[in-house]
C-alpha positions as a Python dict, from the first residue, in 0.01 Angstrom:
ca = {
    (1, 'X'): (0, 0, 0),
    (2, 'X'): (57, -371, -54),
    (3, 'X'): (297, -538, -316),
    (4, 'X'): (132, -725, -534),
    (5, 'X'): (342, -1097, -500),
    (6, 'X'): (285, -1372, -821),
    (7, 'X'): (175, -1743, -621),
    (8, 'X'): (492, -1940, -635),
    (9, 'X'): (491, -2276, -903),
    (10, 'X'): (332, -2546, -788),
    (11, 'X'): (304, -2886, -872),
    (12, 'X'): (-54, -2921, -931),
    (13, 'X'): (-148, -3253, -1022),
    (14, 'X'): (187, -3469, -884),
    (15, 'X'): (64, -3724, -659),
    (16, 'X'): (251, -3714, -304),
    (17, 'X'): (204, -3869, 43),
    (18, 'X'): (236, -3738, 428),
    (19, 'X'): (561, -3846, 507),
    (20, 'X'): (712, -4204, 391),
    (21, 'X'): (376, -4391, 510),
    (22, 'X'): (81, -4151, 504),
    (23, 'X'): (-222, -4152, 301),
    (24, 'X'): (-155, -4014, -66),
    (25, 'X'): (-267, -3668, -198),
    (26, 'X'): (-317, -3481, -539),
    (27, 'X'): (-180, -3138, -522),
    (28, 'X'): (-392, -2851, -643),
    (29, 'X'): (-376, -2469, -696),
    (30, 'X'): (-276, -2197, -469),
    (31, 'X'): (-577, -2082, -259),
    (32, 'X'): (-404, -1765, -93),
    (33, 'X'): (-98, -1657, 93),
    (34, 'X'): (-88, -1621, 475),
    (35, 'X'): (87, -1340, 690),
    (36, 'X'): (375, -1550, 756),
    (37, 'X'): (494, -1521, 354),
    (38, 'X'): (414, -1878, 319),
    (39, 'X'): (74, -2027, 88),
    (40, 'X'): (-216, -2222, 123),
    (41, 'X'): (-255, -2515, -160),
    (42, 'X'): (-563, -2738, -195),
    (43, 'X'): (-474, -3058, -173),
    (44, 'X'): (-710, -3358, -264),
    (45, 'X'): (-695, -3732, -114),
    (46, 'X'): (-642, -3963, -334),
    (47, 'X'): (-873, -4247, -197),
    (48, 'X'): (-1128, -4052, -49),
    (49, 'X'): (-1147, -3718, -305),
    (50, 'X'): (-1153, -3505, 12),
    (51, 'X'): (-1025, -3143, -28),
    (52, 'X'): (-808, -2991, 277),
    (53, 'X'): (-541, -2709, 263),
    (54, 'X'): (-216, -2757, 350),
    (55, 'X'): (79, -2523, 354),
    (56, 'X'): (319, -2537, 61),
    (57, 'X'): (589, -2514, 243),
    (58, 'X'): (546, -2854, 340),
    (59, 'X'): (516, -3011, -17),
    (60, 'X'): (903, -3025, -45),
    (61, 'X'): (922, -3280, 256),
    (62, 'X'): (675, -3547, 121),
    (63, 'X'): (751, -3789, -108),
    (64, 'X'): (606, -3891, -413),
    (65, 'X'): (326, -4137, -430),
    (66, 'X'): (484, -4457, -586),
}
């Protein structure tokens, strides 16, 4: 039998960028977690309103969108 484990906070609607120069993203809710422990977020760009997941791990290196 499974444990049942709450999604983590996330900062759904903060505005962030790939790294110090990429293009910049809305983030959204959790869509699920993967075997590794780690989650899946949607994430939405910005300029082009495309939806992708990305891990949430990764949130904590990007920056925020100025």
């Amino acid at each position: 039998m499974h444990a049942t484990v709450a999604p983590p906070f996330v900062p759904v609607g903060k505005i962030k960028c790939f790294g110090p120069f990429g293009p910049k993203y809305e983030v959204g809710h959790v869509l699920r977690q993967l075997d590794d422990g780690d989650w899946m977020v949607e994430v939405t760009m910005v300029e082009t309103g495309e939806t992708a997941e990305y891990r949430l791990t990764h949130l904590p290196d990007d920056p925020e969108a100025s």
